[in-house]
N, C-alpha and C positions, 0 to 999 in steps of 0.2 A: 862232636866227636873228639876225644883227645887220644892220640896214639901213646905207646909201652911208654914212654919219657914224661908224659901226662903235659906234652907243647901240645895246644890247641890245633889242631889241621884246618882246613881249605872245608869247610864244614859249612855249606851256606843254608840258614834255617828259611824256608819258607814256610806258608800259612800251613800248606798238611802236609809240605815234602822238603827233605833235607838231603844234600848230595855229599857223599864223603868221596872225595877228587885219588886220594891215597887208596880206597877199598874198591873204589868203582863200584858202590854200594848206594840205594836210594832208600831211604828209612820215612815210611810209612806209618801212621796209626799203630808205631809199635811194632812194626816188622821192617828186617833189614831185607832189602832185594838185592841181590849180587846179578850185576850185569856184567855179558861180556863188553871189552874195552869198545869198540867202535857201538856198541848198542848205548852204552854208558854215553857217550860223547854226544851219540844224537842227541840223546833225551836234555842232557846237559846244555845242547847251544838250543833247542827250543825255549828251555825254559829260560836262560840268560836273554834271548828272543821276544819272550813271553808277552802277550798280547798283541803280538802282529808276523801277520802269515809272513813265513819264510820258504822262498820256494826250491824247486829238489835243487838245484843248481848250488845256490848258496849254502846249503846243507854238504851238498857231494864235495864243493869248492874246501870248505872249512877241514870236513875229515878226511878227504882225501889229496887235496891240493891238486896238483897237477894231472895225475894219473885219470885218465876219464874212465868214467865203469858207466855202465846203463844206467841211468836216472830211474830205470823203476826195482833197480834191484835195491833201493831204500825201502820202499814197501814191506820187504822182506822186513827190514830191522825195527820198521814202524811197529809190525805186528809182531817179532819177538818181544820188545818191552811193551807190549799190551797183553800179549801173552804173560808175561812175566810180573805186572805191577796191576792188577785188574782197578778198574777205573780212572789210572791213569787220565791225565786231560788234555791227551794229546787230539787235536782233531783235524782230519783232512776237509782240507777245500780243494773241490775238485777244478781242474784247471789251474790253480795256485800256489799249493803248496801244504803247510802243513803250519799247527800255532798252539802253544799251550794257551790252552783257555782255560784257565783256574777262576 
């Protein structure tokens, strides 16, 4: 992605997904997903993550830091960016946590 200046951004290409960090945007097979900012961040430290389970803790720890909220109201945001980017490759282990499996 290059922003109006045509400076390169925070644009990291993966095999079939590329994250623009500036749009909070996941670019797809040709299509851009706009995600809200803490759904963005999930999907973003899974995949920085990527191939090994990260559990709610360390997810809740990262995009929330201190403030503790219910470790299953992540669920919620798992399944808005599954909602949002369909086949996504995010996937839960139960008891463990969550892991992009690309």
């Amino acid at each position: 992605f290059r922003n109006v200046t045509g400076v390169q951004t925070c644009a990291l290409p993966i095999s079939k997904y590329a994250f623009n960090d500036d749009k909070k945007v996941i670019l797809h097979q040709g299509k851009e997903y706009r995600l809200e900012k803490r759904n963005y961040l999930v999907a973003k430290y899974l995949y920085d993550n990527r191939h090994k389970v990260v559990s709610r803790e360390e997810i809740n720890n990262y995009i929330w830091g201190d403030i503790i909220i219910d470790t299953r109201g992540l669920d919620v945001y798992i399944r808005k960016i599954r909602k949002a980017i369909p086949g996504i490759p995010i996937q839960t282990r139960k008891g463990f946590g969550h892991i992009w499996n690309e």
